[in-house]
Structures are given as structure tokens and as C-alpha cells.
N, C-alpha and C positions, 0 to 999 in steps of 0.2 A: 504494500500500500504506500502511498506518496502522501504521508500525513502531512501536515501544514504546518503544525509547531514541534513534530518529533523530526529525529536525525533519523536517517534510513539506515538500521541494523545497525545504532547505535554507536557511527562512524564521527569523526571531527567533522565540524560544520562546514569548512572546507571542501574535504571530499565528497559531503553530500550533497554541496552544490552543484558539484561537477556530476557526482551521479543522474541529479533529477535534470540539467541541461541537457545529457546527453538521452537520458530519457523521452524527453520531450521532441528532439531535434526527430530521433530514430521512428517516434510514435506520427510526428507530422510528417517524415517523408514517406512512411508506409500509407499516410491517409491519403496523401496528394498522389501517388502511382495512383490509388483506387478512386477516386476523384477525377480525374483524367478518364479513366476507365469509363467508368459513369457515365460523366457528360456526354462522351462519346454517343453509351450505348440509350440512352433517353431522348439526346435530339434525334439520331437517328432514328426513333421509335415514333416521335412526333412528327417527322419528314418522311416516314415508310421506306425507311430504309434498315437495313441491318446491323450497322454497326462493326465494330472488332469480332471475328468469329473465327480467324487462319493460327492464331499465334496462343495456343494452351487447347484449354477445354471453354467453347463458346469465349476465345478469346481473353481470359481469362490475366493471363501473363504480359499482354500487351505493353500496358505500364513499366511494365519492368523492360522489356525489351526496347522500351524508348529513352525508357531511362538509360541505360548500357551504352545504347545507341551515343547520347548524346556528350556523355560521361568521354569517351573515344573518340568525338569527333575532334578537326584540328580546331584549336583556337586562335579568331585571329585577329589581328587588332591594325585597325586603318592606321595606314600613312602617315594623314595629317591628325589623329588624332591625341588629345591632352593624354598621355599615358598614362598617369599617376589618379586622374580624374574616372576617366572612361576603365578601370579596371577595376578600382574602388565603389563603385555605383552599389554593382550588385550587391555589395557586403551593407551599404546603406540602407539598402531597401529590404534585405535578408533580417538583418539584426534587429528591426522595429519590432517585426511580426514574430519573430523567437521573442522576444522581453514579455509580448502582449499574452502568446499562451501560456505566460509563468503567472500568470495573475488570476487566471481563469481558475472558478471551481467548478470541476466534473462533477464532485460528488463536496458532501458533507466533509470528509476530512481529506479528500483526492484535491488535490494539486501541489505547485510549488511551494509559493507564497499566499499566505492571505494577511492583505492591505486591508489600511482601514481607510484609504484613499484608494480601492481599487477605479471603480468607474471613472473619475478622473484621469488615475493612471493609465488605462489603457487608452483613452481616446487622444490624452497629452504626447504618450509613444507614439502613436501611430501617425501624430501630424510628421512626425519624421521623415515618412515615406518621401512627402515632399523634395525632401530636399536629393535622396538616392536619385529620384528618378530626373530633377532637374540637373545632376549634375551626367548621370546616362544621357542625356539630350544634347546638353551642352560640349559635353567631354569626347563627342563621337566625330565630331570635324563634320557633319551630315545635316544640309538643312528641314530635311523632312523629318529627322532625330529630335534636331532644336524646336520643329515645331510643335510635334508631338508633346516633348517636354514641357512646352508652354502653356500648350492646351491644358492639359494635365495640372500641371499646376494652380493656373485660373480654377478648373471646374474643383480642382480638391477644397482650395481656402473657399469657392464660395457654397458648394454644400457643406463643409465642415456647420457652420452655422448653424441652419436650420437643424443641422443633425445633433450637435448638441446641446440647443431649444430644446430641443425631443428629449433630452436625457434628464436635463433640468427640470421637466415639467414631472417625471417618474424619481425623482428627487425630492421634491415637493411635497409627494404622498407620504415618501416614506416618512416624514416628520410630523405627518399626523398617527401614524403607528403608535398611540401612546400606549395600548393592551403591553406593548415587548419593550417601546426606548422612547422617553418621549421628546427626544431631538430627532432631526433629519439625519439620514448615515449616506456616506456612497461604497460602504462594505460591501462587493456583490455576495459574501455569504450571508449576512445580514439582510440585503434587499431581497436575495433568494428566500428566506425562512421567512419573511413577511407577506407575501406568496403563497401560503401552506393552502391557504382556503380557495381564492382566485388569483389567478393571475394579474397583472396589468395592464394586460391586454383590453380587461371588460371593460377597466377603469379611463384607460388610456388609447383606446381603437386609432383615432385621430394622430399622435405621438407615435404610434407606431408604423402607421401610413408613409408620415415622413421619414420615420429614421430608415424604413424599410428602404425608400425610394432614395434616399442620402448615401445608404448604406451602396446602393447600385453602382452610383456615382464616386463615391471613393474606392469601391473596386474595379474602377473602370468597365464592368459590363454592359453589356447591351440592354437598354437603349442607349447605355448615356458611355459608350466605348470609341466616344469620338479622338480621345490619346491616343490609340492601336489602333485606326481606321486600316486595313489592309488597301480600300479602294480610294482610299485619297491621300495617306501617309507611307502608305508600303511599310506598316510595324510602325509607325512614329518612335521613338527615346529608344525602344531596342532596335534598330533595324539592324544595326551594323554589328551587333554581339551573335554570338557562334558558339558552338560546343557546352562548357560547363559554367560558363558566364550566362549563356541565354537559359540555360535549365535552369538558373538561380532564380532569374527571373519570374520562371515558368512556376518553380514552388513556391516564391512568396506571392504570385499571385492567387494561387490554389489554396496555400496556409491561410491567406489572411480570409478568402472569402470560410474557410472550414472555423478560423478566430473569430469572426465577426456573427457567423451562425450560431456559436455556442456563447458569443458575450448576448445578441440578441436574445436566445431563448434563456438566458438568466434573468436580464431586465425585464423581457416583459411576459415571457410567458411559463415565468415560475421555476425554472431550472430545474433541480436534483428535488424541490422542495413539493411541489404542486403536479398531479394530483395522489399520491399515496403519502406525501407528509415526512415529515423530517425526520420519525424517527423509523422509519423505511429502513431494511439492509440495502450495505452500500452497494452491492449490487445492482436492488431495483435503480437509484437512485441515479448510479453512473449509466446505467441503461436507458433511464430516461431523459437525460442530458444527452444523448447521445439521438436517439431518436428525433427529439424536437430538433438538433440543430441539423439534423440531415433531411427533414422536413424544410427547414428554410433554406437547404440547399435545391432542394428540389423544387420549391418554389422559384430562385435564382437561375435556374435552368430552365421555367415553362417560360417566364418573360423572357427568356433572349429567343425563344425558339418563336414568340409570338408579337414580339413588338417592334421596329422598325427602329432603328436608330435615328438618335435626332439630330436636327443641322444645328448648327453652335448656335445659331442664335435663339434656336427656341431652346436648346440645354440652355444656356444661361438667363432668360426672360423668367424660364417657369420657377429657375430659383428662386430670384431674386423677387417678381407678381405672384407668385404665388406658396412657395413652400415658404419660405420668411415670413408672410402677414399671416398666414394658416394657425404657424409654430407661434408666433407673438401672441394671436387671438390665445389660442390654446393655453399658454403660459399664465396671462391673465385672469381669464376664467378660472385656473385653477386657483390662485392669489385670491382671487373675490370667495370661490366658496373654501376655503381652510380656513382662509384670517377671520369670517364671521362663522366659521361652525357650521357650517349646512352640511347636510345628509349628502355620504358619498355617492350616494346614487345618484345626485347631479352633477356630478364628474362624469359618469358614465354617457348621460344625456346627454350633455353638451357637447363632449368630445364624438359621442356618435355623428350628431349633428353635425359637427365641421368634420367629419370623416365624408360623411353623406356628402356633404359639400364640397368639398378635394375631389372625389369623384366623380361626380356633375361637373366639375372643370375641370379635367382632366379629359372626358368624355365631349364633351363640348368641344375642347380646343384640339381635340385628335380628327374632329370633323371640320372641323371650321378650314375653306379655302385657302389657297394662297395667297395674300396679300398682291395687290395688282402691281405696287409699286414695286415689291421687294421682287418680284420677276420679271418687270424690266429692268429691274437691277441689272439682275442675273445674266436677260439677253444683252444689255449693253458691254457686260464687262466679257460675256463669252462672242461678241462680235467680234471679225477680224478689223484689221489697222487699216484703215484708209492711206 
């Protein structure tokens, strides 16, 4: 077991740090082979197609043998690229998403560490990402690299926001919890055990809408995978990495979406705690954690198989018109009914209602034409030179 305040087999605090890194490292590259896997086999499932089937049993081994693959390949590093910048990247953007699953609880006494600033902590790491991937962009001598990286950058700091609005507002709650603390905590095993009975979800529909839709966007998926466009960037910030530098890539892309699935189903939908309860064997407990976050992985796979990606300028309009005044409403509402005592069931209500309403605009602006002018835009800047 990976207790949280014991030493593992009773080793120097030292060594068991090292034990539970190495832990964790070995536990998320074996997730992200089968993740890879995965994806594979569900889009193609969604598209009628079959998927990995040549390489194991019903393809099975695939992951690995791409892994091997990649592992082998020549690494190789442009010309005019910054050497010291463009090699370093991937370790910037590697090392955020390793710290993030040291903070995560699986279970009641499963994990590395337990913070009493976790939810903080992990969203504080993960702004890091920024900077890995700006310096992959910059550092590759490549201007569809640079631009990629930029893109990236804008869409992260401006969902960062709203997303965590969203985490603020399930913050919030937790300080009306006065039955267990009667302060607000950002401990996820604390916000997990305040959870036992419902989730957050009931409370917070609206909150999680955003964070979900946030959470898209700072993994660069599709819709919002305008940083990796293949048809307009060719890879944007990684084009020009190869062999075991682009597989870094490739895992902390896969790590963070598998970290951000299970800090997800802590926050809002009860973690290890909700529905069999805290004092559940750790078992059930790690199995339910486990479930819920591969539920929001599969969720992260039906949207990219069904949504279209967006053009920059409606990624960054619906941030900033609508997920930002959603998350502000939200925030507020929740401030009016704590600070006077009103019954949590108008949390539920309210946040239903602006759930309701994200929806409705969302749905709205997915049919709404194209703008007359922004497509002569388009044909004037795609007309040839006189």
C-alpha cells in the first residue's frame, strides 16, 4: 500500500520517496500504453472501423510495440535549433504532470502525499506546462512550432481562469461543511470525505460544465486542439521532435488527460468516498476512483470523435463571452446563498439553471451562421495578388 503519512516497509524517508516516484512514473507509463490503446480502439468503434487487431491478441500489445518503436527511433535535432532549449522542453512538460499525480488520492490512504493545499497544488503545477511547451515552440528554429506554441499558450492562461472559477466555487461549499470542519479546506482527501453522501456534481452541475470544457482546452483536445492542428500547423511546438523526445510528449499528454480525470472525479464526483463511503475496503475505494476517472476519459474521447474543432477565434470569444460570465454568475450565486444560510438545494437550482443555460448557448452558437463579414474576411485574405 502507498500510505500517505507511513514510510513504505518502514525504509528512510529518502528512499521512500524514491520508491513511490518510481512507482508512480512505472504505474502512469503502463496506463498511457493502454490509453493509447483505447483511444484507438473507441474512435474506431465510433467511425466503424476496427481499430488495432495484427499486433497481440485483438491487438492487445500494440502500445507497447509503439512504444519500443519509438524508444529506437533516431533522435534528431534541427540545425538551427536553440539546443539547450529545444531538448529541455520535454522534461518541462514531463515533470509538471509527474508532481500532479503525487498529490492525487486513489484511495483513502493510497497515494504519495496528502496536502492540505492539494487543489491548489495541482492546478499551481500544472500552469507549468506553459512554459515546457513554449519553450518546444520557440526552441525548434520552426515557424509553425512557434506558432503552435503560441497558440497554446494564449488558449492555456485564458481557460486557466474560468477553470479555476470552477474550482473556487466547489471550494466554497466545502466551508459550509460545518457537520466534519467548519472552515473551507482545499485537502482533496478532505473534499473527497465531504462527498460521502452526494457528490458535487448535484450541487455544482454548472462548475463542472466549465471545468469539464476548461479541462478540454488545457489538454489540448479536440474541439479546442487548435496547438496540434495537423491541417494547419503540421504538429504545431512538437513538429520537429523525433524518437524519445516526441514519446515524452506523447505520455505527458496521455498522463495529464488520465491526472486531470482522476483530480476531476475527486472534486466533483466524490472520489474513493461516494457512493459506498469512507469506511469502504481500500479496495472498493481504489476501484472506484478508478472507474469514475476512466468514465471521464471516455467521455474525452466521445467529444473529439463528435465535435469539430474550433477556429481561434471562436476558441477564444467563447472563453472569454461566455465561460468567464457563466463561472463569475456561478461564483456569486454561490456567495449570496452561504453568506445568508439558505438551503443547499438552491445551489443545486441555480447552478442547474446556468448549466441549462451554457447549453442553450452553446447549442445556439454551434448553429448560428457564419458571420458575413468574417468570410469576406477570409475570401479577401485567400484572394491572389493583383
Amino acid at each position: 500500500m502507498m500510505l500517505f503519512a507511513d514510510a513504505l516497509f518502514g525504509l528512510p524517508n529518502w528512499i521512500d520517496a524514491i520508491i513511490r516516484v518510481v512507482l508512480v512514473i512505472l504505474s502512469m507509463t503502463l496506463v498511457v500504453i493502454y490509453l493509447t490503446y483505447g483511444e484507438r480502439k473507441v474512435v474506431a468503434r465510433f467511425q466503424q472501423r476496427l481499430g488495432p487487431t495484427e499486433t497481440g491478441p485483438a491487438g492487445l500489445i500494440q502500445g507497447i510495440a509503439d512504444a519500443l518503436k519509438l524508444v529506437t527511433k533516431e533522435d534528431i535535432r534541427p540545425k538551427n535549433a536553440d539546443r539547450w532549449v529545444f531538448e529541455f522542453a520535454p522534461y518541462a512538460t514531463f515533470i509538471p504532470v509527474l508532481m500532479m499525480l503525487m498529490a492525487l488520492p486513489f484511495a483513502e490512504d493510497w497515494g504519495v502525499r496528502d496536502l492540505a493545499l492539494g487543489m491548489f497544488y495541482v492546478f499551481a503545477i500544472l500552469g507549468l506546462n506553459i512554459v515546457g511547451i513554449l519553450m518546444a515552440g520557440l526552441g525548434s528554429g520552426n515557424k509553425y512550432a512557434l506558432l503552435g506554441g503560441i497558440r497554446a499558450a494564449a488558449q492555456m492562461v485564458s481557460y486557466e481562469i474560468p477553470l479555476v472559477i470552477s474550482l473556487l466555487c466547489v471550494a466554497m461549499i466545502t466551508g459550509a461543511e460545518k457537520d466534519m470542519n467548519g472552515t473551507g479546506t482545499l485537502n482533496l482527501n478532505a473534499i473527497t470525505a465531504f462527498q460521502e453522501t452526494r457528490p458535487y456534481i448535484v450541487l455544482q452541475p454548472l462548475a463542472f460544465l466549465i471545468f469539464f470544457t476548461a479541462m478540454l482546452s488545457e489538454l489540448h483536445r479536440a474541439p479546442f486542439d487548435i496547438p496540434v492542428a495537423e491541417s494547419e500547423i503540421v504538429g504545431g511546438c512538437f513538429v520537429e521532435y523525433s524518437g524519445i523526445r516526441w514519446s515524452m510528449f506523447q505520455l505527458t499528454e496521455y498522463a495529464s488527460m488520465w491526472g486531470w480525470s482522476v483530480f476531476g472525479s475527486v472534486v466533483f464526483l466524490g472520489g474513493w468516498a461516494w457512493p459506498f463511503g469512507v469506511d469502504a475496503h481500500w479496495s472498493i475505494q481504489l476501484g472506484t476512483t478508478l472507474v469514475k476517472s476512466f468514465l471521464f476519459i471516455m467521455l474525452i474521447f466521445w467529444v473529439r470523435t463528435t465535435v469539430p474543432r474550433l477556429r481561434i477565434d471562436q476558441l477564444m470569444s467563447f472563453c472569454w463571452k461566455v465561460l468567464l460570465p457563466m463561472s463569475l454568475v456561478q461564483m456569486l450565486m454561490n456567495g449570496f446563498i452561504l453568506v445568508y444560510d439558505w438551503p443547499q438545494e438552491l445551489l443545486a437550482l441555480t447552478s442547474a439553471l446556468g448549466a441549462a443555460a451554457l447549453v442553450a448557448i452553446i447549442i445556439r452558437r454551434a448553429m448560428r451562421r457564419p458571420s458575413r463579414d468574417l468570410v469576406g474576411t477570409y475570401k479577401t485574405l485567400g484572394a491572389p495578388a493583383q
